[in-house]
C-alpha positions as CSV (number, residue, x, y, z in Angstrom):
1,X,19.5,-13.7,11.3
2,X,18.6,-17.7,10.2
3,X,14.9,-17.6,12.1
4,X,12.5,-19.3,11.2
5,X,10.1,-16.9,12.1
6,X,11.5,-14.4,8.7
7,X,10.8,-17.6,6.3
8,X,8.0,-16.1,3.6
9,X,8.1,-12.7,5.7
10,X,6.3,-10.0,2.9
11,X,8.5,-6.7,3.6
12,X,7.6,-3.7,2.9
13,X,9.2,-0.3,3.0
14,X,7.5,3.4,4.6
15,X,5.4,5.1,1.9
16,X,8.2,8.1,2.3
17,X,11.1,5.7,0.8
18,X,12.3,7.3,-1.6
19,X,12.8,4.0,-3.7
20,X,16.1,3.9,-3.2
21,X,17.4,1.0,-1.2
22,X,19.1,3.6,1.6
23,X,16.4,2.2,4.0
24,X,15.3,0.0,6.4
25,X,12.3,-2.3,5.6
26,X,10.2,-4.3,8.1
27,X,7.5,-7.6,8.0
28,X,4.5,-8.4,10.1
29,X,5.9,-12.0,10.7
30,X,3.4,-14.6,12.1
31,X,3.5,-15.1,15.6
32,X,3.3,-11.2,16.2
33,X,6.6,-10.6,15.9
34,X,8.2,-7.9,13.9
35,X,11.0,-8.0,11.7
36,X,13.5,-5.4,10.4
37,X,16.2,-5.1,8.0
38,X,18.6,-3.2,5.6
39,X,16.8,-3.1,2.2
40,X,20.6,-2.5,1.0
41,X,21.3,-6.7,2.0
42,X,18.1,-8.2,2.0
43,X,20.0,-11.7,2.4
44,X,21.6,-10.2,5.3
45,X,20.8,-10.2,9.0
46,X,17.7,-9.1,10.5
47,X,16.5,-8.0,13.4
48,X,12.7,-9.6,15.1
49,X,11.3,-7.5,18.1
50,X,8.1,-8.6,20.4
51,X,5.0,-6.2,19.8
52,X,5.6,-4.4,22.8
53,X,9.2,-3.6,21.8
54,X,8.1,-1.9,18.3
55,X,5.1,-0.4,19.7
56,X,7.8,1.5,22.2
57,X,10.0,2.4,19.2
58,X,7.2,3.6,17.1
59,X,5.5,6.1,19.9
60,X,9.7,7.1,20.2
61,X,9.9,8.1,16.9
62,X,6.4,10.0,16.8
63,X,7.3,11.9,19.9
64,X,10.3,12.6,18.6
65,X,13.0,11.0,20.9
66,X,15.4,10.0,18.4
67,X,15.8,13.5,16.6
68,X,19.3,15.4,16.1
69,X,19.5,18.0,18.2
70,X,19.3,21.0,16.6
71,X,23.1,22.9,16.5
């Protein structure tokens, strides 16, 4: 994505990388947006989502919504 809201953005991958670049990694951006992206293509397209949006994501993730079911 070509936003200017991703210029100088400081990413960051989760403490539980394990340093490979098989993962996403996501910036605080000014304005309060926040921006994700494939550490694999850095140069690549991103992906900005409002507070709200990520906040929803985060609390899915935490209450497990987006595990595999188990077989």
């Amino acid at each position: 994505m070509s936003d200017d809201r991703l210029a100088g953005a400081k990413w960051f991958k989760s403490t539980r990388s394990s340093g490979n670049h098989e993962c996403v990694e996501v910036a605080f951006l000014d304005g309060g947006g926040i921006g994700v992206r494939d550490s694999k293509n850095p140069t690549g397209p991103a992906l900005v989502f409002t507070p709200g949006e990520w906040e929803a994501f985060t609390a899915g993730v935490q209450d497990g919504e987006f595990s595999r079911p188990k077989a």
